[in-house]
N, C-alpha and C positions, 0 to 999 in steps of 0.2 A: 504494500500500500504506500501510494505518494504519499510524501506530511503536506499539510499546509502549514505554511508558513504564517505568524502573526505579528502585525506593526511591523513591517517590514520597510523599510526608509528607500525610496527610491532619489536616486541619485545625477542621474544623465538619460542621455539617449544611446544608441549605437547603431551602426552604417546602418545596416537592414532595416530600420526604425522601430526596431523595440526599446522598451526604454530599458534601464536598468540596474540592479541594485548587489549588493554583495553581503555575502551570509556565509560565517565560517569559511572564508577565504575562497569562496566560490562564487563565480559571476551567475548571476540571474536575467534571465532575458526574460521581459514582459510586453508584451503586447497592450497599445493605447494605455500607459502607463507615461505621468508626467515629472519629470526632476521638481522634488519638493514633497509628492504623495509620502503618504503614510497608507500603507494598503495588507490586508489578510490575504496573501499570496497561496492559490492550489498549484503546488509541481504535477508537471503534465510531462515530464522526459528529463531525466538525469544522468548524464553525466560522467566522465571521468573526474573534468575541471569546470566542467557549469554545467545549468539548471534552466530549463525553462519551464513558465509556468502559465497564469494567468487569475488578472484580478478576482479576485470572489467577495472583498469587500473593501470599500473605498473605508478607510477608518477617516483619514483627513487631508480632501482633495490639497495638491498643490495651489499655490498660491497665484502661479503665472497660469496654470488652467482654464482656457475658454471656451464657453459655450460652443460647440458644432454644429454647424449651419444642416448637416445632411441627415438625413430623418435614417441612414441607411449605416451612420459610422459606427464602429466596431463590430459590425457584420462583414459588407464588403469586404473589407480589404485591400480598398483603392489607395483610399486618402488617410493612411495612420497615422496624421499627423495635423487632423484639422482642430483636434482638442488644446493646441499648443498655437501661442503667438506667433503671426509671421518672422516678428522680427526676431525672436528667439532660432524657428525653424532655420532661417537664413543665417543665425550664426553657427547652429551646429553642422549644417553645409560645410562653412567654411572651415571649421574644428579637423570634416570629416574630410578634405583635401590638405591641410595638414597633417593630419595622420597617416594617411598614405604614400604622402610624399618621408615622412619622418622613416615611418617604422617598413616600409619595401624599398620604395627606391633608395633610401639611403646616399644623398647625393644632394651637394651643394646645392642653393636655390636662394634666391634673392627674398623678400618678402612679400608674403601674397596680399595683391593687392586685394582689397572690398568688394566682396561678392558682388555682383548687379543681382539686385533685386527684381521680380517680377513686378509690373506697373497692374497688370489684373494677376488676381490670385482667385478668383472666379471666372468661370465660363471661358476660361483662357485657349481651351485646346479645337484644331477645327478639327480634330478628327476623334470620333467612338466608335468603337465594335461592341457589337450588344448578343448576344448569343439566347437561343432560343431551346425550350426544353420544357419536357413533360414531366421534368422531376425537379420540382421546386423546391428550394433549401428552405427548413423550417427553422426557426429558431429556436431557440432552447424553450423562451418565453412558451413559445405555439406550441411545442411538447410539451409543456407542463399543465399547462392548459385543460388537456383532455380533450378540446373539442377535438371534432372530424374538420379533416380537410380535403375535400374532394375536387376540387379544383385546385391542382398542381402544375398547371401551367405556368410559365414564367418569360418574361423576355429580358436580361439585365447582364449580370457578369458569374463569370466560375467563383465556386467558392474556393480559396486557397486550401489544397490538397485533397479536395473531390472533384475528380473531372467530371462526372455525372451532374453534379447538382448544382444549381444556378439560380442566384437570389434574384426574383421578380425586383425590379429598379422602379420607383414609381416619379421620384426627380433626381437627376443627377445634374449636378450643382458645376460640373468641367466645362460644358459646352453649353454653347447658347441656347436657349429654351426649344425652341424651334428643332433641336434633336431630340428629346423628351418629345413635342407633342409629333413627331411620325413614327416615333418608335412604338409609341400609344395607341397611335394610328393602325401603323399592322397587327400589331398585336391584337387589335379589337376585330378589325377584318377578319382575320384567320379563326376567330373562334365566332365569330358571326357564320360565317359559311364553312364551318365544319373541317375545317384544314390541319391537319393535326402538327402540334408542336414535336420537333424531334427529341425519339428516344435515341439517350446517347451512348447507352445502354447495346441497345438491341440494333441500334444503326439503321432507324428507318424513321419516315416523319417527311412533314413539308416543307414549314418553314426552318430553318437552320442557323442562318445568322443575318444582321445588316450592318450595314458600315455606312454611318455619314458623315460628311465632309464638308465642312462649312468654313468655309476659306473668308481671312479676312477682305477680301473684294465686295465680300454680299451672296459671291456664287455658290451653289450648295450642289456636293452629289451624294446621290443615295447607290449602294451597290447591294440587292438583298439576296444573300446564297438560300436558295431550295436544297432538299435532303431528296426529294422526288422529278421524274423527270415529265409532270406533267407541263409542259410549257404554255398551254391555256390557261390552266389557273393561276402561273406566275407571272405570266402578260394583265390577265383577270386583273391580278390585285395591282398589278404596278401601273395601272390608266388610273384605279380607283383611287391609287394615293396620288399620280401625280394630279389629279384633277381635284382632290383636298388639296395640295399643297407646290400650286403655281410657282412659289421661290424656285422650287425642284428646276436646277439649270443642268442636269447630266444625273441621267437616271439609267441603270443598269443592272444585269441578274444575272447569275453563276448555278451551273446545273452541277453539284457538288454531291455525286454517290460514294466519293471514298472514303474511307475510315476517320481520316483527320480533319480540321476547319480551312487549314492555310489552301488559298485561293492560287497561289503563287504559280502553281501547276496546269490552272484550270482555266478552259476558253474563259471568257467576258464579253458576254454579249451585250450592245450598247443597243438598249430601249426608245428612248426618248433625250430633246435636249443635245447638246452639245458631247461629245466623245471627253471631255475633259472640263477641268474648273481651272481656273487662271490667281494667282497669287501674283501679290505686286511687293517690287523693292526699287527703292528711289529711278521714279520711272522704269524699273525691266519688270516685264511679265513672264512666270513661270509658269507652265502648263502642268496639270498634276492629273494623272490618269490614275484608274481604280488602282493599280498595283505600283505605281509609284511612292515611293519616301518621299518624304518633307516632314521638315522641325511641326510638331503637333503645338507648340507654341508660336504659333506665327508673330505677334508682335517682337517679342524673345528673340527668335530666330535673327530678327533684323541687329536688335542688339550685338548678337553672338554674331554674328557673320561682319559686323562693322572692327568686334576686337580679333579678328581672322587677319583682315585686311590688315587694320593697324599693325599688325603683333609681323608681318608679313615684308615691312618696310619695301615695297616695291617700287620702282622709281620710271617703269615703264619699256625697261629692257629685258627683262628676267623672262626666262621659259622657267615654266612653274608645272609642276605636275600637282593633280590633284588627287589624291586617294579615296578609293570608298565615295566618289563623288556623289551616289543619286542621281537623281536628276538633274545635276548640273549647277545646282542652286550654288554655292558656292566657287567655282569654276567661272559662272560667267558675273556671277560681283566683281567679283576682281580681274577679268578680265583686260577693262579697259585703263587698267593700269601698269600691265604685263605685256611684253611682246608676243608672248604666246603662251596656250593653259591646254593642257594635256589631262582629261580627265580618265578614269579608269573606275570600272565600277561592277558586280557580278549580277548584277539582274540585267537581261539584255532590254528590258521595255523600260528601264529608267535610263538607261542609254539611249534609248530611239527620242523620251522625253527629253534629254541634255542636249540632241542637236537637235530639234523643234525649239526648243527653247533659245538655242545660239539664234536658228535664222530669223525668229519670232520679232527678236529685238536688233538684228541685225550685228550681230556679231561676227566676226570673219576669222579671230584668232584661237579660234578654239577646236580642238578633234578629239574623240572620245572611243574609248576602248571596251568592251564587254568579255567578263570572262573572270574565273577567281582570279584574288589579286597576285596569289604567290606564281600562277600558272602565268600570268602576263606580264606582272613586272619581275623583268629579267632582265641579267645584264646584254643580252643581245637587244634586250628592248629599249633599253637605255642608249646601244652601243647603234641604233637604229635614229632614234628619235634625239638623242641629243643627251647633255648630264644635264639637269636639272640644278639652277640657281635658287630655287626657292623650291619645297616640299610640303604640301599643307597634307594633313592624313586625319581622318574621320572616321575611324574604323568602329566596329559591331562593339558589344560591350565585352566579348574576350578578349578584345585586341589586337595586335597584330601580330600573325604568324613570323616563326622566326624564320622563315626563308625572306618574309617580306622583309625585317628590318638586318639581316645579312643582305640584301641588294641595297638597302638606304647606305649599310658603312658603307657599301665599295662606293657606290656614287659619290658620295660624301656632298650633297648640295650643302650648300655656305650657308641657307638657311631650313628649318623645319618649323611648322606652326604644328601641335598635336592637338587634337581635340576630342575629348573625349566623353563618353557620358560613361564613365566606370574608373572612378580614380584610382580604384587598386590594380586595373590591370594596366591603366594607364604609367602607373608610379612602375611595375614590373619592366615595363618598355624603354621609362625612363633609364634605368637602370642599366639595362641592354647597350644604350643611347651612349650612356655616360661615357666609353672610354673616348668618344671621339666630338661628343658635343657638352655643350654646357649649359643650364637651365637658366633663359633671361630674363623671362616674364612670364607670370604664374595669376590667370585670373578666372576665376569663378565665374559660371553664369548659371543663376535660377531658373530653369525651364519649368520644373513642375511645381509649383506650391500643393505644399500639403500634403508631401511628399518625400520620400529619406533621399530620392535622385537629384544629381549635380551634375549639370558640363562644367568642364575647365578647362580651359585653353592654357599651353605651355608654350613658350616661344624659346628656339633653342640656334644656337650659332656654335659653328664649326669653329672647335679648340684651334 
């Protein structure tokens, strides 16, 4: 049998955003748990050298503790951090890129400058994925309850560590309303005309998933994957909602019978409306198709792609390669300050988006490569295209493959910007980095509020 723990002092946060506390020289992780709490701790998994557990009684809430805007917190699992002050979250951000940088990479570094802040910390993101399903998570509450629940439909998110089950969302407080009220939308539809929600289970079902997309332009796409290959009643319902919801500028459906969600694999049939939604950066237009990337904080995005630039010192000669590019979104910002930008990126459709996007706004010095990065960037590729003066790299949150950063030493560009959204793998690389560059500039960017996730940009110059 667990102990529970009593009057237990919680203390900080840590990366993953639990918060947490020390007992008998042993660390405790706690979920929605605030530095300052006094709390009756149940251990839920123990341990060599820590403990995780979870609150079962608030003895006496922290002091910096605020109210939570989302009727959904501490279920979800989205936002474990909306019980906590922005301006506290934003500093343990910053705590959590000095720790990384301190205790991995291990290597000299200047001091980091002042996180940027997010300017919305609501309704910030244009993109949601909302998953659909016949087995609604109940809460502890609704168990204890006794009653029946016979209607177990749900349209919202996975519960972390049940893939089956999926807590029905009724607002989510990331994206603008206007994604709540079409997710509400299908979701009413489909149980209006008898469309069954997928079992995830049993791997059959109608509706499956939607993705919308609400670009700060105003332009909005909806993408809704089927689990069934009836195409009437997914045409059916996609007239019904785009004629609810005229904003609808690029409407489209995915006929998805395999095992897993990701659409990545799968045709995209383009419905209604425009093939793409357009995103704007000091006058350039980006085109973003259903399976293309883009920063989910678009305001943000502009912030972070302006200290790319900066951090980049370009002076309008430099052949710049860009890593991990997407859709080009960074590639063609900096473009016109670069003699030429070399992007490289492994989805081939975010590539076909990176040169629509060059000619879209008329760019001329830009070409773009599809294909893994370790497989393309080589030194014959290098030994093809030229050594790169400047290096900017964006990579997944593993980081980057050591064949790739064994082709950055041989190149040795004079400069590298990193960017990353995973400090500790990022700090790993630095480290790599280290025998042959040197860390110049270390800045923080908030993309997700209410959230344990950081970008940080690193700017690095050839020893």
């Amino acid at each position: 049998m667990l102990p529970l723990l009593e009057g237990i002092n919680i203390t900080d946060v840590a990366a993953e955003g639990n918060a947490i506390a020390r007992v008998d020289n042993m660390v405790v992780f706690i979920p929605y748990g605030a530095p300052g709490d006094v709390a009756d701790v149940k251990i839920d998994r123990k341990k060599h050298s820590f403990m995780e557990g979870h609150i079962e009684r608030l003895v006496e809430p922290s002091p910096i503790r605020v109210e939570p805007r989302c009727e959904h917190f501490g279920v979800c699992g989205g936002c474990r951090w909306q019980h906590l002050p922005y301006q506290f979250q934003i500093e343990a951000k910053q705590r959590q890129v000095k720790d990384a940088l301190d205790r991995i990479a291990k290597i000299e570094y200047p001091e980091i400058m002042p996180i940027l802040g997010s300017k919305q910390i609501y309704g910030y993101r244009n993109k949601m994925e909302y998953t659909f399903s016949n087995r609604c998570w109940l809460t502890f509450e609704q168990m204890r309850s006794g009653e029946e629940f016979p209607d177990r439909d749900a349209a919202g998110f996975h519960i972390p560590g049940a893939f089956d089950k999926v807590l029905d969302i009724k607002n989510c407080h990331l994206q603008d309303d206007l994604g709540n009220r079409i997710r509400l939308f299908v979701k009413k539809y489909c149980k209006d005309n008898n469309l069954p929600f997928y079992d995830l289970r049993a791997q059959h079902g109608f509706i499956r998933t939607l993705m919308i997309r609400i670009a700060s332009t105003g332009e909005v796409m909806v993408v809704a994957v089927a689990g069934s290959d009836d195409v009437t009643a997914v045409e059916t319902m996609l007239k019904a909602l785009s004629e609810q919801f005229p904003e609808i500028t690029s409407l489209h459906y995915v006929i998805n019978l395999k095992v897993n969600d990701s659409i990545a694999d799968q045709e995209v049939i383009h419905f209604a409306g425009k093939p793409y939604i357009e995103e704007e950066m000091e006058g350039l237009k980006f085109r973003v198709g259903p399976k293309s990337f883009y920063q989910t904080n678009s305001l943000q995005a502009y912030e972070l792609y302006k200290v790319v630039r900066n951090f980049a010192e370009l002076t309008g000669d430099e052949l710049v390669y860009d890593l991990y590019t997407g859709t080009g979104t960074i590639a063609n910002f900096v473009s016109h300050k670069a003699r030429h930008v070399i992007g490289i990126e492994y989805v081939k459709e975010a590539i076909d988006d990176a040169i629509i996007n060059s000619e879209a706004n008329g760019i001329t010095n830009t070409e773009f490569y599809a294909g893994d990065m370790k497989d393309v960037l080589t030194d014959e590729f290098i030994e093809k295209h030229g050594r790169p003066d400047v290096m900017i790299v964006d990579p997944p949150r593993a980081g980057m493959h050591q064949d790739v950063v064994d082709v950055i030493l041989r190149a040795r560009p004079r400069r590298i910007v990193y960017v990353s959204c995973n400090p500790a793998t990022q700090a790993r690389d630095l480290q790599l980095l280290n025998e042959a560059y040197r860390v110049e500039a270390v800045q923080p960017v908030d993309m997700f509020p209410h959230t344990h996730h950081v970008e940080n940009v690193v700017a690095l110059s050839l020893r």
